[in-house]
Structures are given as structure tokens and as C-alpha cells.
N, C-alpha and C positions, 0 to 999 in steps of 0.2 A: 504493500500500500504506500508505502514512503516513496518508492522509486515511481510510481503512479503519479501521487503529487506532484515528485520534483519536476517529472517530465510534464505533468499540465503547466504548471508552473513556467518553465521554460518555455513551451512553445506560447502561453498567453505574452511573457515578454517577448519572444522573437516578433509575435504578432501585433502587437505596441510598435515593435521598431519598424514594421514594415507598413504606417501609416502612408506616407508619399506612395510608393511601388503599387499600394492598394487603389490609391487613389487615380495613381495614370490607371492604372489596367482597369478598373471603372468607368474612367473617363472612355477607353477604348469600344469598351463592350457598351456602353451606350451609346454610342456618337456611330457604330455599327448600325445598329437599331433601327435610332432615333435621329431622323434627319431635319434640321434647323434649318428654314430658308434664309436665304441671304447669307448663310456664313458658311465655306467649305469644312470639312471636318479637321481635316490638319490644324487649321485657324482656332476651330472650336476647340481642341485638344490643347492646345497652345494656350487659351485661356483662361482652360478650368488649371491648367497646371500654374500658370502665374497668382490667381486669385488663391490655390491650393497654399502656395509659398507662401503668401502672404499673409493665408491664415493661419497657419499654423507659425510664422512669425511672433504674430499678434497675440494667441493663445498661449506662448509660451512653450508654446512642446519642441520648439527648436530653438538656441540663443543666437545672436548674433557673431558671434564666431563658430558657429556650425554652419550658418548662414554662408560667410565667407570661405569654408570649406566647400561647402556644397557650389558657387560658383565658381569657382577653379576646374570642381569636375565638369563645370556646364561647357566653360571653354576648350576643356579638353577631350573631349566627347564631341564638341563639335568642330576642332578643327580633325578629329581621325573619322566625323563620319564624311565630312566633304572629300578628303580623298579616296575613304573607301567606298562611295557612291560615284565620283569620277573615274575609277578604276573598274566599275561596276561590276565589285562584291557582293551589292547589295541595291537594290530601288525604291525608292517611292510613287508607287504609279499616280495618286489622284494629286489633281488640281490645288492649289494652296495660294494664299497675298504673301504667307510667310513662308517663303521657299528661297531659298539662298543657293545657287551652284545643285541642285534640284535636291537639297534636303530641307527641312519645314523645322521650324528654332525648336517643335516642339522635342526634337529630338535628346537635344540636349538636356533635358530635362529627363529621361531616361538613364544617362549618365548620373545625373545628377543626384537619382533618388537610390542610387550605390552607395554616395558617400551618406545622404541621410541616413539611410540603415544603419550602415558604419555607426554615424556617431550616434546617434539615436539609441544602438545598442550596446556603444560602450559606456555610456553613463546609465542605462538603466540597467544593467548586468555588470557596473562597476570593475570595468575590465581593467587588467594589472598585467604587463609585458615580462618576462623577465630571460634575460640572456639576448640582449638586442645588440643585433651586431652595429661594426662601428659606421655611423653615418655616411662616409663615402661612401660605404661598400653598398649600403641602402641604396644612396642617389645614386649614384652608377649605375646600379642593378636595374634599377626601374627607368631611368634612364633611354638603357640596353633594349629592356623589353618595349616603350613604348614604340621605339627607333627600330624593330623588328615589324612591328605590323607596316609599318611606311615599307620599310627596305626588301623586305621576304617577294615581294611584285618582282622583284628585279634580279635579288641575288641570291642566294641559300637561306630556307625558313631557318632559323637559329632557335627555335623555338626549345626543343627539347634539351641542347646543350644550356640553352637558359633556364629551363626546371632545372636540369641538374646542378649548376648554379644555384642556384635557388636551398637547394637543399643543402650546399656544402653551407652558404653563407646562415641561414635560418633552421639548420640541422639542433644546432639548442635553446631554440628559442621557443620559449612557453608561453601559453597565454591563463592566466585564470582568471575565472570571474565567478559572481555570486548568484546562486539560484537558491529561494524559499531557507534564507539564511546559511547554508552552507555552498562553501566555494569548490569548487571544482577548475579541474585544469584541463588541458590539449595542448597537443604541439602544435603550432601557430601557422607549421605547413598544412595541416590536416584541416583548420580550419580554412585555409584559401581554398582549397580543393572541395569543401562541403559549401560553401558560400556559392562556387563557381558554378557547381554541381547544379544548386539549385536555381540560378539566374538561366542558366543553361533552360532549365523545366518553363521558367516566367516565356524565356524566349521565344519558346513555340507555341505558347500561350499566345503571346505580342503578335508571334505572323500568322498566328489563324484570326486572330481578331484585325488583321491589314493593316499594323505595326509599318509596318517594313515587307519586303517581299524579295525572298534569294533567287536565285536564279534555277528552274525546274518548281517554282513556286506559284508561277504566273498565271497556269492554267489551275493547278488542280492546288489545295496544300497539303505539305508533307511535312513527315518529321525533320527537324531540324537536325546535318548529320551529328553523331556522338562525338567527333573529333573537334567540335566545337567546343566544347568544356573547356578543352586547354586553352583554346584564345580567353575562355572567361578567366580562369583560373589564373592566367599571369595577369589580364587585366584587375581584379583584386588585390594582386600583390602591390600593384601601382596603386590603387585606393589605401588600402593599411598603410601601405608605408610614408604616406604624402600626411595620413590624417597623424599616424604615431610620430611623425617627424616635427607636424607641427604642435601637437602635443610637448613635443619635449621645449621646442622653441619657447612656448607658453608657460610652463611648470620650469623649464631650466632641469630637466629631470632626465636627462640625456645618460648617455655612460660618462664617468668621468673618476678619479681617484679615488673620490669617496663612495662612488656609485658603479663600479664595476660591470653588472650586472645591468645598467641599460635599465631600472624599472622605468614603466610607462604608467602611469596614472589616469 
């Protein structure tokens, strides 16, 4: 019965955290539906997600420096979706006012509700880093990874040699946090891999609801292939590590003499 609890427990917090993500993929499956005259849907999805920001702002379930995390991701989400739609990775088929290089802003706002979770979940699950390697090797890494989705178009996918990366650099680094008063731990690669895992699941959710649309998507939809995870899985790594980097910037809580061990707060 205890382990019953903890796991309700757990999943009512993960589902607290995943406020925003609920909120677009709402916005989707309605604006499917339910068609608004005079406004395209993209447009329409673009505004429920800004008025969404706003409220949840204003309500407090987000601060002003999660705020400013979460638009970092929007920028960054949206300078990798305009080359991976002019590479065509990926499309937007319908019509849009907000359509930029043919992606629609609301895109980035998809990005964007990654880092929400992120932070969202590490203060309501009071997450604690510990074994964090030393910040080059963080920036570098992610770096590395985001500079692979541009360059793999062209020249060798590095993708796997950067997991393995990955694991040498973040191979002791733990994460723990708190559920129904007692704390629990994981290795900190384990949870990139189950976070990735599961955006992976949101994803084909996204293109049956007409998200986005891959390519052999256009006529019929399909599962999204499973080799995908891994593009999620390092793009997380790039979320953790931007959001625990600027954590430590904030806290001063970095590795250092008296801190060895890299805790994150």
C-alpha cells in the first residue's frame, strides 16, 4: 500500500508539472475539432499558448525566472525548427498570419513547455543534483549535441558517440528528489532517457492531432519511428543542463572547493 501511495503521489506531481504540455495538446485536440472563423488554427494555437503563459504567470504556478528559462527554450526551439523545416525533416501543411520560413511561432512554445516541466518539476519534487560534472564539460556537451542536429544533414550523425559521451561525462551523477515525504534517487542519465521516452509518446500524440507532419505522414498517420527517442533524449540533456546551469549561476551552488560534488538545489 505505501508503494501504491508513493506512486499516486508521484504521478499527481509529475501531472502538476505537466500543466503547459497539457495545455498545448488541449489547445490541439480542440482547434482539430472546433473551427473558429476568421482565425487559422496555427494562429488560434499560438494564442491560447500566449494567454496560457500569461496565466499561469499571473497565478503564480510559474516565477519569473522560470519565465526567463522557458524563453531561451522558445528561441531555441525555434531557431532548430526553421532549419529542420527548410531541410524538410519535418512540415507544417495548413495556412497561418504567424508562419515564419513556413513554421507558425506557435511552435516554439512546444519547446518551450520542456523547460516548464523541467522547472515546474524540480521545485515541486525539490530536486537535488549531486556528482555534477564540471561546467565546460556540460557546455561543451550540449553544445556538441545541439550543433549535431544542424550538422548530421551534411556530415556523420555523431549522435551515438555523443550518448556515449554522455554517459562517461554524467556516468555519477545522481539526481534525488522528494515524493509523499521521502526522497528517492536515479541516475540522472536514466532520467533523460524516461523524460525523452515519454515526449517521444506526447509526439505522436502532436502528429495525429496535425502538430506537425513527417514525411510518409501526409497521407495516412503513422507511428512516429522509435529511433526518435534518441533525438529526444539528447535534446533533454540540453534542457537539464541549461536549466541546472542556470540554477547554479542563481544559488552560486556550482562545484567548487567546498562543494565538490556539484549539488544543485
Amino acid at each position: 500500500m505505501d508503494f501504491i501511495r508513493k506512486l499516486w503521489v508521484f504521478g499527481y506531481q509529475q501531472a502538476l508539472s505537466c500543466i503547459f504540455p497539457v495545455i498545448i495538446f488541449g489547445a490541439l485536440a480542440l482547434s482539430k475539432i472546433i473551427e473558429i472563423p476568421g482565425i487559422p488554427r496555427y494562429d488560434l494555437i499560438l494564442l491560447i499558448c500566449v494567454l496560457a503563459q500569461i496565466g499561469m504567470l499571473v497565478s503564480k504556478l510559474e516565477t519569473w525566472d522560470e519565465l526567463k528559462v522557458i524563453c531561451v527554450f522558445h528561441v531555441i526551439g525555434l531557431m532548430l525548427e526553421l532549419y529542420k523545416v527548410h531541410m524538410g525533416s519535418w512540415s507544417y501543411p495548413e495556412e497561418a498570419w504567424s508562419k515564419i520560413g513556413g513554421v507558425p511561432l506557435y511552435s516554439g512554445f512546444m519547446y518551450a513547455s520542456v523547460a516548464s516541466y523541467i522547472c515546474q518539476a524540480w521545485r515541486r519534487m525539490n530536486l537535488r543534483i549531486t556528482g555534477w560534472p564540471l561546467p565546460v564539460l556540460t557546455v561543451l556537451l550540449s553544445a556538441a549535441i545541439y550543433a549535431n542536429f544542424f550538422t548530421h544533414h551534411y556530415v556523420w550523425d555523431a549522435r551515438w558517440l555523443l550518448t556515449v559521451l554522455l554517459f562517461v561525462v554524467f556516468g555519477r551523477t545522481m539526481v534525488y528528489f522528494d515524493v509523499d515525504g521521502k526522497t528517492l534517487r536515479m541516475p540522472l542519465v536514466l532520467s533523460f532517457l524516461l523524460i525523452g521516452f515519454f515526449i517521444w509518446i506526447a509526439e505522436n500524440i502532436s502528429t495525429f492531432l496535425g502538430a506537425w507532419t513527417y514525411p510518409g505522414q501526409e497521407r495516412t498517420w503513422s507511428l512516429v519511428h522509435i529511433g526518435k527517442i534518441s533525438s529526444w533524449f539528447l535534446l533533454v540533456v540540453i534542457s537539464v543542463i541549461i536549466v541546472a546551469q542556470l540554477k547554479h549561476l542563481k544559488l552560486g551552488r556550482g562545484p567548487s572547493k567546498d562543494n565538490p560534488k556539484g549539488t544543485v538545489m
